[in-house]
C-alpha positions, 0 to 999 in steps of 0.5 A: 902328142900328150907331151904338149899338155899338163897331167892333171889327174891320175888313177894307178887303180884304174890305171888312167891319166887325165891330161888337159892344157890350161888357157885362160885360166882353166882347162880343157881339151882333155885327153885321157889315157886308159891303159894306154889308149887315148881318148880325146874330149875337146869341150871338158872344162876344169878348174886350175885350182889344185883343190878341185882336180879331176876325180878319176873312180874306177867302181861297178855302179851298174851292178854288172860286175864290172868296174865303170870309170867315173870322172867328175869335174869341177868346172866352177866355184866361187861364193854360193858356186860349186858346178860339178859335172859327172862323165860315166864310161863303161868298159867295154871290149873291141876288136882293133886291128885283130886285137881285144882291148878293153875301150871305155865308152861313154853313158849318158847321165841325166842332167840333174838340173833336168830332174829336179825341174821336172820333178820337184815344186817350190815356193818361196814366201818371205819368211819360209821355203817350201818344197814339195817332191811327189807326196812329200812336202818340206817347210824351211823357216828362213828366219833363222838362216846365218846372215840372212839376205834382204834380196831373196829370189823370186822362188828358190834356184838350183844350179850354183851348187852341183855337186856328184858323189860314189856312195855305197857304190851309188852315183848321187848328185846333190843340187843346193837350193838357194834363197838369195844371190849372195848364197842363202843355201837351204839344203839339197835336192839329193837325186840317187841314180840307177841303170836303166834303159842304157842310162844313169837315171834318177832312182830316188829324189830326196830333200836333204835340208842344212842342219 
């Protein structure tokens, strides 16, 4: 059944093989081959862009001791557009057919978009952007912005840039706030994740303004 469909990613490490078919322009219908066993995700969507392949990280994020597989997809890019999504799989042991066998199975990670609205306040003025997370509160003078646009946004938008990250065994989503259609990004909303309540939830939100 795999023989119809492209490999497009691969892990000796976790000993894991993504494959998917390409329609239209992108791929989807992905099948991924853990040690063996197949798991199906009809609905994942990738770039065909051999720059944004699939990364497959096999880390223990949870502190459990165990490894979780990690896999990250870039579903869009473009100018002032990267959209990143992150699937989470822990790797737990099951009985089939009188046999145990190691099956990954998905965690829910909260969407970070999600976060940063119910977490973060903005206000974007003519000349600054301001934001504010809990008792923090950051002033970005806009002036000196490269090329900057004549249309801004009505307030700051986060949702073009998404982008995940391992870091010191952490999963860390960074969303770019922008002022302007054409880009105009001011620096991230940085949202460090942790395990709790059998799920990845925000640990930490920090803002994280360009240099």
């Amino acid at each position: 059944m795999i023989n119809e469909y492209d490999e497009i990613a691969k892990s000796d490490n976790a000993d894991v093989t993504l494959y998917a078919k390409k329609i239209n322009g992108v791929y989807i219908d992905f099948k991924i081959d853990f040690q063996g066993g197949v798991l199906t995700r009809p609905y994942w969507i990738n770039t065909t862009s051999p720059t944004w392949s699939p990364q497959i990280i096999y880390e223990d994020i949870n502190k459990d001791g165990k490894n979780e597989l990690i896999i990250i997809l870039t579903k869009g890019t473009g100018t002032g557009i990267l959209e990143q999504e992150v699937h989470v799989f822990q790797i737990q042991n099951q009985r089939i057919n009188n046999e145990l066998v190691e099956v990954p199975v998905e965690v829910i990670v909260d969407d970070p978009i999600a976060i940063v609205l119910k977490n973060v306040k903005t206000e974007l003025l003519p000349n600054e952007a301001n934001i504010s997370i809990g008792e923090k509160k950051y002033a970005i003078d806009t002036n000196p912005l490269k090329n900057k646009p004549e249309h801004l946004f009505p307030d700051i938008y986060f949702g073009n840039l998404i982008n995940f990250e391992i870091n010191d065994n952490q999963l860390i989503a960074k969303i770019g706030g922008q002022i302007s259609p054409a880009g105009g990004s001011i620096g991230d909303i940085q949202i460090t994740y942790m395990f709790k309540d059998k799920m990845y939830q925000a640990k930490s939100i920090e803002f994280k303004p360009n240099e």
